[in-house]
C-alpha positions in Angstrom: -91.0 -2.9 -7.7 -91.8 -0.2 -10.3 -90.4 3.6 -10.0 -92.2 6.4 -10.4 -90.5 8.6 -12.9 -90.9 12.3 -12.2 -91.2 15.0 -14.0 -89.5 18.2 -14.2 -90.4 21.3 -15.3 -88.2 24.0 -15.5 -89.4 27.6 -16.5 -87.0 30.9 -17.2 -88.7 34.1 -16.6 -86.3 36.5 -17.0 -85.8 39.8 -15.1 -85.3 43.2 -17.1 -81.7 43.6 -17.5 -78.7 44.3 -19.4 -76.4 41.5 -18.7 -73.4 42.0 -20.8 -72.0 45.4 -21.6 -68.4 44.9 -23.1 -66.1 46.5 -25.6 -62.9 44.9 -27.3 -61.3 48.1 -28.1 -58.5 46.4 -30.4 -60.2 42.9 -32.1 -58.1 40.4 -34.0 -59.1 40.9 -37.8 -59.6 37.4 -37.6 -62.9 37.9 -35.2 -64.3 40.1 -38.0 -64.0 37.3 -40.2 -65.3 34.3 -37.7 -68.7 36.9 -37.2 -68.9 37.6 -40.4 -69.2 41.1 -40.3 -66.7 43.7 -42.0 -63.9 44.9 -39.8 -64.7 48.7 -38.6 -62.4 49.2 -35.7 -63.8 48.3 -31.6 -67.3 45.4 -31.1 -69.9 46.6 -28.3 -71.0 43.1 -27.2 -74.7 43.5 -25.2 -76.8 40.7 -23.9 -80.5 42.4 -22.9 -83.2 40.2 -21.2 -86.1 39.8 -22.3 -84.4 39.2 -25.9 -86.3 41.6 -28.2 -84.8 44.3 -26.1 -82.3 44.5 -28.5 -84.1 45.6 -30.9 -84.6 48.6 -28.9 -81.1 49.1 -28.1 -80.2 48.3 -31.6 -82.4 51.8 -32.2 -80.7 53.7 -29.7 -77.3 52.3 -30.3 -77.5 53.9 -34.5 -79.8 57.3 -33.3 -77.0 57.8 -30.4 -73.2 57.3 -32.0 -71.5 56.9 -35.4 -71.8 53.1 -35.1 -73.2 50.3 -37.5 -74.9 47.1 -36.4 -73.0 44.2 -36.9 -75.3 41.4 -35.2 -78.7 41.3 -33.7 -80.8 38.5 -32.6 -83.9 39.2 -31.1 -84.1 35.2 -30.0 -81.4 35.4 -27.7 -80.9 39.0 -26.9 -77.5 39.4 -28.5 -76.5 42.6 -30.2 -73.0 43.3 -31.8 -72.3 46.7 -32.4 -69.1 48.3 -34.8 -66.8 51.4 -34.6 -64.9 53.5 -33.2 -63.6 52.7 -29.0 -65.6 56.2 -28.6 -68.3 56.1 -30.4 -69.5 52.1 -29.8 -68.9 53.2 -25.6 -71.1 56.4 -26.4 -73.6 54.3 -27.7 -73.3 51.7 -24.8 -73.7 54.0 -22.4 -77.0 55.3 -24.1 -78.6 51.7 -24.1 -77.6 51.1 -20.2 -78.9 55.1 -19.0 -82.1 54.9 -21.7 -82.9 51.1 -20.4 -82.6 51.9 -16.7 -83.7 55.3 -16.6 -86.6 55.2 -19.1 -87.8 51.4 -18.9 -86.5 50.5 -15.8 -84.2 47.6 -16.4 -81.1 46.9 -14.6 -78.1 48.4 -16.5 -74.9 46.7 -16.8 -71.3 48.1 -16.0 -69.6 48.8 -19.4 -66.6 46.5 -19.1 -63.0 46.8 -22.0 -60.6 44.0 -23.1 
């Protein structure tokens, strides 16, 4: 008796949202070094979908506060962003009110470790 192989398909469609807002106030050096970006005090670590969000909030995250980009990836919606606690959390804050009040996405609560 022969089986009938089926076939899956699975299909992501992805709502308009920040899904990660998080600062590490106090990194390890060590993390600089593992990221590859030069140490500069707290990481801002945002996931945005659809993915080339970031490239939005990698605008807004520079205009808004004194901080530098460390990572962006516009494949997988990942930004990294460096400086001070204040400054990277002013600039977080500005991505989550600008995204939900201006392109209506979902914002994300800004979260520390």
């Amino acid at each position: 008796m022969s089986e009938e192989k089926k076939r899956f398909i699975q299909e992501f469609v992805p709502g308009k949202q920040v899904t990660l807002s998080h600062i590490i106030a106090n990194p390890d050096p060590g993390m600089f070094e593992k990221l590859g970006i030069q140490e500069a005090g707290a990481l801002g670590i945002l996931t945005l979908t659809p993915s080339e969000t970031v490239i939005i909030a990698g605008d807004l995250a520079t205009k808004s506060a004194n901080v530098c980009l460390g990572f962006l990836d516009r494949f997988t919606g990942s930004l990294v962003i460096v400086g001070n606690v204040s400054e990277v959390e002013m600039a977080m804050r500005e991505i989550n009110r600008f995204l939900s009040d201006v392109l209506n996405y979902t914002p994300s609560q800004i979260t520390k470790s």
